[in-house]
N, C-alpha and C positions, 0 to 999 in steps of 0.2 A: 446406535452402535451396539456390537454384538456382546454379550458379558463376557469379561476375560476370564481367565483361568484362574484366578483369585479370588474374586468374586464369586466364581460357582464354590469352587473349592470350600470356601466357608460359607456356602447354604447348603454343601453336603455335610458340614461338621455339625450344621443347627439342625438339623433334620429336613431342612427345607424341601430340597431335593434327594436323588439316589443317581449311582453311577448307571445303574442301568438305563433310567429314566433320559438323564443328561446326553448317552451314547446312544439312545435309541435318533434324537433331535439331531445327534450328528451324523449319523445314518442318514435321515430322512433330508439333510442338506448333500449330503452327496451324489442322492439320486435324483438330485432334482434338474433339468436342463442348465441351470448354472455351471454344474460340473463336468458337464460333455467332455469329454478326455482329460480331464483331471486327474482320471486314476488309470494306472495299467494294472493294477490288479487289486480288486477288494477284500478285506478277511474281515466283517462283519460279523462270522459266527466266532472266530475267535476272539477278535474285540470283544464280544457278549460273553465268553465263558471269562475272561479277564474280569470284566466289569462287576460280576457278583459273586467274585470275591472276598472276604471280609477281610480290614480293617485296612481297606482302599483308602480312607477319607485321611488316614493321618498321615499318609505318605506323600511327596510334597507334588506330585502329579493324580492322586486323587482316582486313581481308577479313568480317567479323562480320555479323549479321542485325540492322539496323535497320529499323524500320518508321516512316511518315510519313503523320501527321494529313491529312484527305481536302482540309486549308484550303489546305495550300502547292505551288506552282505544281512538276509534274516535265515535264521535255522531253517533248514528243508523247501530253501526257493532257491532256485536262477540268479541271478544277478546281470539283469540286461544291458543298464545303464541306457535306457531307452533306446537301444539298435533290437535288431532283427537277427544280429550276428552272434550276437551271444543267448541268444532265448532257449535253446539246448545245450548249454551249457550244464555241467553238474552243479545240483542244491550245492546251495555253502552248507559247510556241518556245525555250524557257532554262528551265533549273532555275533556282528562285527562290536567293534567298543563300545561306540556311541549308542546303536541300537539295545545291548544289554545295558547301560543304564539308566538310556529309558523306563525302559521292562523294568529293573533291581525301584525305579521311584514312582512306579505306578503305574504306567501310560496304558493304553487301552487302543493296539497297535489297529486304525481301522484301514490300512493300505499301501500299497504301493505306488507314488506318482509321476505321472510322466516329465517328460523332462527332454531337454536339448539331447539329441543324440551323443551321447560322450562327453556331455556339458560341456560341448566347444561353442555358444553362444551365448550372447547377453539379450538377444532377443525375444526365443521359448520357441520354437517354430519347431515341430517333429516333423516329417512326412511319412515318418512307418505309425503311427499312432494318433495320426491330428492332435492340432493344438488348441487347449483349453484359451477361451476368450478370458481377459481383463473384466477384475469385479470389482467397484469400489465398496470401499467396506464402509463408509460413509453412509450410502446414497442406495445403494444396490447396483443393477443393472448399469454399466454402462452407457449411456446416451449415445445414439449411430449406432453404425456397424461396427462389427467386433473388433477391437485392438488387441495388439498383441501383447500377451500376459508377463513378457519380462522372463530371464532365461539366465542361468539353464536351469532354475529350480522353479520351470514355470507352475506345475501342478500343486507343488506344495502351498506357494504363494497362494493359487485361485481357492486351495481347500483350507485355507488360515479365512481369506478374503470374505467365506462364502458359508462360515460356520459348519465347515464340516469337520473340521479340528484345530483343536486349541492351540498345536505345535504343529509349525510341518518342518520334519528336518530335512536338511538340505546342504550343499556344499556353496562353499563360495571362491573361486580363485582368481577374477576378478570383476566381481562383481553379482554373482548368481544368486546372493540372497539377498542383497541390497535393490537389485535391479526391480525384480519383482515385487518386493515389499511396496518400493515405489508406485511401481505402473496398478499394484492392486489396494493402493489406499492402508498398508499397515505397517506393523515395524518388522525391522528385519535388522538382525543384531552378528557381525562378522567378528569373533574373538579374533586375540591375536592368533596363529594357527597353531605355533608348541602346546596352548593349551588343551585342547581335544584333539586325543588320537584317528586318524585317518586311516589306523589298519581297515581291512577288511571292508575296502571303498575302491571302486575301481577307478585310480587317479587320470586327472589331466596333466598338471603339474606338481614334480614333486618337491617343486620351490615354494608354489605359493598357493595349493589345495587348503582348504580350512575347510571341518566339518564345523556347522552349525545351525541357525534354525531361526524363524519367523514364529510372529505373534502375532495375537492381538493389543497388544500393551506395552511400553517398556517396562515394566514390573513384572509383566512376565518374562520377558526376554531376561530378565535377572533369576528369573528361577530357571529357566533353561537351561540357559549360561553355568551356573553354579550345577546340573544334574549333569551336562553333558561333559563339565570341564574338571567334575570330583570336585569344586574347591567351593569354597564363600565368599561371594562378594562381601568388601567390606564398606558397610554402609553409611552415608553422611548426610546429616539434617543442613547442612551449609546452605543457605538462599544465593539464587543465582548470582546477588552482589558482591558475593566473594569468593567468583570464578572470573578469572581472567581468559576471555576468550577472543578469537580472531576469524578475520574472513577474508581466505587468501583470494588476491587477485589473478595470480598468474593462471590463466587454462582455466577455472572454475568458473568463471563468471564468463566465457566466451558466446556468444553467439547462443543464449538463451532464448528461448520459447519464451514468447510475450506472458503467459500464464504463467510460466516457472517463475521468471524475475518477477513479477508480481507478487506471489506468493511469498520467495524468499525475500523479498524485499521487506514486504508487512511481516511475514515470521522476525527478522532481526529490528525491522522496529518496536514489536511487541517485546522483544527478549530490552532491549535497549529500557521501554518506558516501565519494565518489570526491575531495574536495577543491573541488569548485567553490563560489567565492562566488555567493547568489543571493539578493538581496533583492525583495521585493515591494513594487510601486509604484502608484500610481495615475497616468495617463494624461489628457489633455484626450480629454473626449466625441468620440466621430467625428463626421465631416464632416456638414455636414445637407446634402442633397441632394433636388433635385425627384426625379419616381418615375423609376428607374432609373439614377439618375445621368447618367454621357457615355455611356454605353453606346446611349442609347435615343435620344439626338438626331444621336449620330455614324452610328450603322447605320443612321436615314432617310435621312441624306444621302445616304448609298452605295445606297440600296435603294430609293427612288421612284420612281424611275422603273421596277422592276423590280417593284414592288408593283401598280401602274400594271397592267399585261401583266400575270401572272401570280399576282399576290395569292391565288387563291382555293388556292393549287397550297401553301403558306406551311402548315407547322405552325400552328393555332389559335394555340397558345400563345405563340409568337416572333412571329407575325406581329402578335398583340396589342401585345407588348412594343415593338416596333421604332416600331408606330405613333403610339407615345404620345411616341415621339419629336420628333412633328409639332405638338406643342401647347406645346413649350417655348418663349419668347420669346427672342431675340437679347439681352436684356439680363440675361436670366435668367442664360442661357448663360456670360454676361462676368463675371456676379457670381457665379457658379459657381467658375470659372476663378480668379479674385481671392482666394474664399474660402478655396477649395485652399490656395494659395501660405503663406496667413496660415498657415491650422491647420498644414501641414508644419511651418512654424519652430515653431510651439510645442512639435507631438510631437517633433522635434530636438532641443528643448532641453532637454525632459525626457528623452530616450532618451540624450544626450550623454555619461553617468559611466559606462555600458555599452558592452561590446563586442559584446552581443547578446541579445536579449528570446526567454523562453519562453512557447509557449503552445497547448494544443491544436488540430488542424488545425484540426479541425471540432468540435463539441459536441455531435454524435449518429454513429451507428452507421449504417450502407448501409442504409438501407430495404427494407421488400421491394419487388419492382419489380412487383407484382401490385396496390399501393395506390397509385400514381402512373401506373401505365399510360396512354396515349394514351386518347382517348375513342374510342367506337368503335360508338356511334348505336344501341346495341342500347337499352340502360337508360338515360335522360337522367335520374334521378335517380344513381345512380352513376356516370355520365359526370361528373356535376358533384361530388361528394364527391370523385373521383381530381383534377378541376381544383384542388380548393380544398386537397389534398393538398399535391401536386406544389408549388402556390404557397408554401406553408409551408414544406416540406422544402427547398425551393430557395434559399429567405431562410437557413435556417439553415445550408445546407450552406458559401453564401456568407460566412455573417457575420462572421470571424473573417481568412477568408482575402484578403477584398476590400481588408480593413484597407492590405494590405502595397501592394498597388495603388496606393491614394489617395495612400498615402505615395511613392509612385515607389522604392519599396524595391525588396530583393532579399529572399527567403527559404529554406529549405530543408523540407522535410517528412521524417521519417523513422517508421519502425515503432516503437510504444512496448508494443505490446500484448505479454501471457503466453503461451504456448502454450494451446490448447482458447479462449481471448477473439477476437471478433470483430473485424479490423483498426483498429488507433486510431493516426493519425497525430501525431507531435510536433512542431511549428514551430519554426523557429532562426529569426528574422529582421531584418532593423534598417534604415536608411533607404537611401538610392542610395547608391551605389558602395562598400558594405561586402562588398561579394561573397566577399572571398579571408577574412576574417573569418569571417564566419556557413557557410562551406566550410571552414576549420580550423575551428571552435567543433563544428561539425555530426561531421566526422570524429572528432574524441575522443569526444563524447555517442555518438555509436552503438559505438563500440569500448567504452564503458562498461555499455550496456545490454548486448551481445555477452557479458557477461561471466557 
């Protein structure tokens, strides 16, 4: 395993290492074939003028290599959000929120990473930019052909996965840090969303966008969490035997990958012979939703006029998605919105005698990224077996993780898989503002698995 960001942090404070030193090694993972489209833009020389800086080591990011989803706005760049359509757009003149207070706690900014075109997938799949393959951060390399890295913050995930940064921020609106944390073997931590501002991010949804970011560590994920959200986690020595936790059956446990239920199955009997109470529940149905939920009426709003002009320039497949946004009714919309509010309280109240729900990230395994690939005009019968792919894989990669979304929760993702098994993420998660909960709950479960 790769050292977290806590662990270097204080052999910068012993003298062990230097920020230079630490960000040159992250450098030198970026450029390594691991990171094949990982990044759509590198800024190595100013990561270096960051890093030797002094009195880096006692701020709580250390001078350290984080890297930053291509969605959020940095001083004197673009803001492409991985299209083609915005790459001439005007520099932003300010770091968006999130990105200054990175920068205000240290961070050593070494990039910008690619990403779903408009983070309208849960898969990772670009066609203006290629998509970075699946790393497990376990194991290294992947075994096979390349899978696909988990979306829409796929680049961040592979440069967390692959040691080429300690943080990669990223968004999640339903599911785009968790997905990836999964498919690339590490953690990936979805605050509730009111807690970190979204300004200065080019949104999907303005219901249910969250900025936030992936790790190496859940102990990291609590420092992120606390730079990117201004606040402190407040912390508990409490052993897992005095958390009451649960493992919904409804949708969560459907039609899993032989390796997934495997994993989560040994993950919860390990948590079990560790002390923790865990009983199994049943859930109200999820939300019913027109096609795509708010996702697809909030990104027309923001995109007609830019569909307008440059439509044809739009991923096939997001462009499709975004415009079905145009056919939802304003009342629809209302009773959308209404419907939400209802089902929350219900899953609230059933979620209420817990202090947090378990349950596989996803329900399948990284795909290979040769059965989802872009179309690409040669074969339009295989053009369209990969479309009808992709739409599957993308349902399912979502299905579990959007849950947390609908709910306006908070979650965490961590590594559940064995050594030689293909990455399988664990969900800790429960409704808004349980954060410092499901971040101590998450902390002992992986110090358990660790074990």
């Amino acid at each position: 395993m790769l050292p977290d960001l806590i662990t270097t942090r204080d052999r910068l404070r012993e003298g062990a290492t230097t920020a230079p030193a630490e960000l040159e090694r992250c450098i030198g993972a970026a450029q390594t074939p691991a990171n094949t489209h990982s990044f759509v833009r590198t800024m190595f020389d100013e990561a270096r003028t960051t890093a030797v800086q002094s009195g880096l080591a006692q701020l709580p990011l250390a001078g350290l290599a984080v890297s930053v989803k291509d969605l959020f706005d940095i001083a004197g760049q673009a803001t492409p959000a991985g299209s083609t359509v915005l790459a001439d757009a005007p520099a932003a003149t300010q770091d968006c929120p999130a990105v200054a207070r990175l920068r205000a706690a240290g961070a050593s900014l070494i990039g910008r990473t690619n990403m779903v075109e408009f983070a309208f997938s849960g898969v990772g799949v670009n066609p203006h930019h290629g998509t970075p393959a699946a790393w497990d951060a376990r194991s290294g390399a992947l075994p096979g052909a390349a899978r696909v890295p988990g979306g829409s913050s796929s680049g961040a995930g592979v440069s967390v996965a692959t040691g080429a940064a300690f943080i990669g921020l990223g968004s999640d609106t339903g599911g785009s840090i968790r997905i990836p944390a999964a498919l690339n073997g590490i953690v990936g931590f979805k605050n509730t969303a009111r807690l970190v501002p979204t300004a200065g991010a080019v949104p999907l949804s303005t219901t249910l966008d969250t900025a936030c970011a992936m790790t190496r560590t859940v102990r990291d994920a609590i420092v992120a969490h606390e730079v990117l959200a201004a606040r402190r986690v407040t912390r508990s020595l409490a052993p897992l035997s005095q958390y009451r936790l649960a493992v919904p059956s409804t949708l969560f446990l459907d039609g899993l990958d032989a390796t997934v239920a495997r994993a989560f199955e040994r993950s919860v009997e390990a948590l079990r012979q560790a002390g923790a109470q865990i009983d199994t529940i049943d859930l109200p149905a999820v939300l019913e939703q027109p096609a795509y939920g708010f996702a697809a009426p909030e990104a027309y709003a923001w995109h007609r006029a830019l569909l307008q002009r440059a439509g044809d320039r739009y991923d096939p497949r997001v462009r499709m998605r975004i415009e079905k946004g145009a056919t939802l009714m304003a009342w629809e919309y209302i009773d959308l919105l209404q419907a939400r509010e209802q089902w929350i309280a219900r899953m609230l109240a059933d979620m209420a005698p817990y202090d947090a729900l378990l349950s596989p990230t996803v329900p399948i395994l990284a795909p290979l990224l040769a059965d989802v690939a872009p179309a690409d005009g040669v074969d339009k019968a295989q053009d369209a077996a990969r479309d009808a792919e992709f739409f599957r894989v993308n349902n399912l990669l979502l299905r579990n993780t959007s849950v947390v979304n609908l709910l306006d929760g908070c979650a965490l993702s961590l590594p559940c898989h064995a050594a030689g098994e293909l990455p399988v993420g664990l969900m800790v998660w429960h409704g808004a503002l349980r954060d410092d909960t499901v971040l101590n709950v998450g902390l002992q479960i992986e110090q358990t698995l660790q074990k």
